[in-house]
C-alpha positions as MATLAB code, in Angstrom:
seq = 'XXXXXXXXXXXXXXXXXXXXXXXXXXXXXXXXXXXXXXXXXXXXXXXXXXXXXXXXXXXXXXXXXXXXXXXXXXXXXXXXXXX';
ca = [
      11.602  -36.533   29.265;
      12.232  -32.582   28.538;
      15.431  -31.598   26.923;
      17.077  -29.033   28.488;
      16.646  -25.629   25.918;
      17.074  -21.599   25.781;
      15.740  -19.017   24.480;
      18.003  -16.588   22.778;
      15.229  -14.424   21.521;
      11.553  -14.086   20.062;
      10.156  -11.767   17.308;
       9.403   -8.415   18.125;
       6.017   -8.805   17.162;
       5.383  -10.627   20.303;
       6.195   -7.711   22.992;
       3.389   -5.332   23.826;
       2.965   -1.854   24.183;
       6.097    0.154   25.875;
       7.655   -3.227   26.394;
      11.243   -3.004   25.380;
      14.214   -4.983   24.365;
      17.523   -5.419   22.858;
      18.138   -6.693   19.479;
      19.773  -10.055   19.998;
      20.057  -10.823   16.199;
      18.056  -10.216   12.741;
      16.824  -13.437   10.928;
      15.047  -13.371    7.635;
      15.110  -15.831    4.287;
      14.806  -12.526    2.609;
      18.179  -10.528    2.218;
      15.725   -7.499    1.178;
      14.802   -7.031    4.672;
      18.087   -8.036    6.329;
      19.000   -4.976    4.404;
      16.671   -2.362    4.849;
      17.046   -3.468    8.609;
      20.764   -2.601    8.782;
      20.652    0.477    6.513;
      17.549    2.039    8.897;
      20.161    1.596   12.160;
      18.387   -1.742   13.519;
      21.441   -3.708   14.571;
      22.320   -6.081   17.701;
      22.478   -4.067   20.916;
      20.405   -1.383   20.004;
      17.475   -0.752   22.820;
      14.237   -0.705   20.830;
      10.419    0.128   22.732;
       7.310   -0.838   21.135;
       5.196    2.077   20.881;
       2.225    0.456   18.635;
       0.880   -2.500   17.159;
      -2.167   -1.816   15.031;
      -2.910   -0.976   12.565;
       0.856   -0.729   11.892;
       4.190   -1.760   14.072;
       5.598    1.959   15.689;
       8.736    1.695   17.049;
      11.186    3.548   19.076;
      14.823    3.638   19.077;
      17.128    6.197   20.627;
      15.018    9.491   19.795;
      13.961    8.893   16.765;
       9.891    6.499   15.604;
      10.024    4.290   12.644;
       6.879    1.920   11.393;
       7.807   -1.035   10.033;
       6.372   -3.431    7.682;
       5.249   -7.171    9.813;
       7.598   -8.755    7.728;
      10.494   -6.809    9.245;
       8.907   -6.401   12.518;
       9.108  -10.921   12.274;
      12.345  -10.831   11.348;
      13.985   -8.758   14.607;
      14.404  -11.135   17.999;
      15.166   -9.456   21.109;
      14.025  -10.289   24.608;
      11.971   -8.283   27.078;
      14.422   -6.485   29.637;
      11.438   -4.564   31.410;
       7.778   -4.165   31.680;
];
């Protein structure tokens, strides 16, 4: 029998191409990248768009593009809120 579960997030890594989200939380074993996450503006709430992928994570938040390591990219969940 199934347990009943939910899904408060999944890495950012997993949405595609202009697929975006809001940042439900930031979880990493390395304070290093917790860090650099919060001092770059990435926080909960904030609306982020996937711009590209490959060879290197593009991302969009507000008006302004950052590219982000896959480390940090892995440790950012937020869930799709359109396609």
């Amino acid at each position: 029998m199934f347990t009943c579960f939910s899904v408060t997030g999944y890495s950012l890594e997993l949405l595609t191409i202009r697929e975006q989200g809001v940042v439900t939380f930031c979880k990493s074993h390395d304070e290093i990248i917790l860090s650099k996450l919060i001092l770059i503006g990435i926080l909960t709430g904030n609306i982020i768009t996937l711009k590209q992928n490959f060879p290197s994570f593009v991302i969009k938040m507000e008006n302004t593009s950052l590219t982000l390591n896959t480390e940090s990219i892995r440790a950012i969940y937020i869930p799709i809120i359109n396609n």
